[in-house]
C-alpha positions as CSV (number, residue, x, y, z in Angstrom):
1,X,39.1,28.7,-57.8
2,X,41.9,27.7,-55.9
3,X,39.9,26.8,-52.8
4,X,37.2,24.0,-53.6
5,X,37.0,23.4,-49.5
6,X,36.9,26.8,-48.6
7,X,34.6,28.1,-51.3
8,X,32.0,25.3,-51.7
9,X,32.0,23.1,-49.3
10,X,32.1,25.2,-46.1
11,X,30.2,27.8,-47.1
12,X,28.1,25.1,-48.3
13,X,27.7,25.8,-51.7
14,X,28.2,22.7,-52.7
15,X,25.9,20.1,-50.9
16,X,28.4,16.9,-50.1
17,X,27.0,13.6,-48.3
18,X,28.8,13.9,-45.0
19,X,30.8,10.6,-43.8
20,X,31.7,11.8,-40.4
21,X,32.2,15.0,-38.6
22,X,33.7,16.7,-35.9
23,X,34.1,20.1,-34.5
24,X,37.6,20.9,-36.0
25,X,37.5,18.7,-39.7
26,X,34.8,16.9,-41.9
27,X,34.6,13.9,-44.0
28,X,31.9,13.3,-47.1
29,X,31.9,11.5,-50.2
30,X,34.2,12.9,-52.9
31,X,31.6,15.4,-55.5
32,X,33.9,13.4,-58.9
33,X,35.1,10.2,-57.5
34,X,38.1,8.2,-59.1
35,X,37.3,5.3,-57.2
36,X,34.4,3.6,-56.0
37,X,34.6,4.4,-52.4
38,X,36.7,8.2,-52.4
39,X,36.0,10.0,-49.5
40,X,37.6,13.3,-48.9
41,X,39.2,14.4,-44.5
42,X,39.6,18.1,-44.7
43,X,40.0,20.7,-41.5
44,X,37.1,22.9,-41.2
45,X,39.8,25.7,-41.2
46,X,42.3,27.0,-43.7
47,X,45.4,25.2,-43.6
48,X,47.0,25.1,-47.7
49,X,48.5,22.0,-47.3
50,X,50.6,19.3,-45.6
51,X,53.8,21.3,-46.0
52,X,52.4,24.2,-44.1
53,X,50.9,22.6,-41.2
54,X,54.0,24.1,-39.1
55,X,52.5,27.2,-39.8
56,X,48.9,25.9,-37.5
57,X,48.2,25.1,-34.0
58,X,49.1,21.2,-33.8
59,X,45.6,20.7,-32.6
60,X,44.4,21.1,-36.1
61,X,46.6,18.3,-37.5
62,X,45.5,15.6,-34.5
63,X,41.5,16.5,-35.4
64,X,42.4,16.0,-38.8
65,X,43.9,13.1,-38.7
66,X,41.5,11.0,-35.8
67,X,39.2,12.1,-38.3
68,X,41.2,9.9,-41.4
69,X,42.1,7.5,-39.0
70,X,37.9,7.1,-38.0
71,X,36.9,6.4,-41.8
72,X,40.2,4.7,-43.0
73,X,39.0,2.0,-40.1
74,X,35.7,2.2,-41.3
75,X,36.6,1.7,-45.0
76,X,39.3,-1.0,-44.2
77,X,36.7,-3.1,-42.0
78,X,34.1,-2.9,-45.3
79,X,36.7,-3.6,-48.0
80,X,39.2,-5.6,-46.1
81,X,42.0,-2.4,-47.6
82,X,41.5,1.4,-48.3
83,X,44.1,4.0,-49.2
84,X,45.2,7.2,-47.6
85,X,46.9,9.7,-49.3
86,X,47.1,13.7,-49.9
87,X,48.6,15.9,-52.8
88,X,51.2,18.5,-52.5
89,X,52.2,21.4,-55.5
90,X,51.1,20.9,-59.1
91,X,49.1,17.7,-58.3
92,X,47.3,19.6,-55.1
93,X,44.2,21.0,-57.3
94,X,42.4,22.4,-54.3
95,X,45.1,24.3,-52.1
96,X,43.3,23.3,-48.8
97,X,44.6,20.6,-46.6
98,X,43.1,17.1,-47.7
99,X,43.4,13.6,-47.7
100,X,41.8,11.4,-49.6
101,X,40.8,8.0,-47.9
102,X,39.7,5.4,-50.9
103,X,39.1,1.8,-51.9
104,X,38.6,0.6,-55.5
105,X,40.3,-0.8,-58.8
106,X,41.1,2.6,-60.1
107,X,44.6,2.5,-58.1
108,X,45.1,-1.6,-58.4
């Protein structure tokens, strides 16, 4: 499976507690956190990853990111910090554009 979002989570498979939503991207709770709080921003269309966004309407990337933006804030004003970040190549398991938005020790 190289497409956890695609194959589970939007064709809702996979059952995820939903953070925050919008028409263009979704965020929900991670299914295997590494942290304590690990929440997962993904684009509710099929995007592989950050280094192909040129290849997608820029539209996709501003949802997308209001939408990180929208629970990093949230996160940060809970925790007082949080963590934003995204995987590329080998260390990209799911080839689907996501970020991961998180707060915990795991990283510290």
């Amino acid at each position: 499976m190289d497409d956890f979002y695609c194959e589970q989570v939007l064709s809702k498979k996979t059952v995820v507690n939903v953070v925050a939503e919008t028409t263009d991207a979704i965020a929900f709770h991670h299914t295997k956190p590494f942290w304590p709080v690990h929440i997962v921003v993904i684009p509710k269309v099929h995007v592989p990853s950050l280094t192909d966004l040129a290849n997608y309407d820029a539209s996709i990337v501003h949802a997308v990111m209001a939408l990180v933006t929208q629970v990093a804030k949230q996160v940060e004003a809970e925790h007082g910090a949080c963590r934003v970040l995204t995987n590329l190549g080998d260390y990209q398991d799911s080839k689907h554009l996501h970020f991961h938005v998180n707060y915990g020790a795991a990283f510290s």
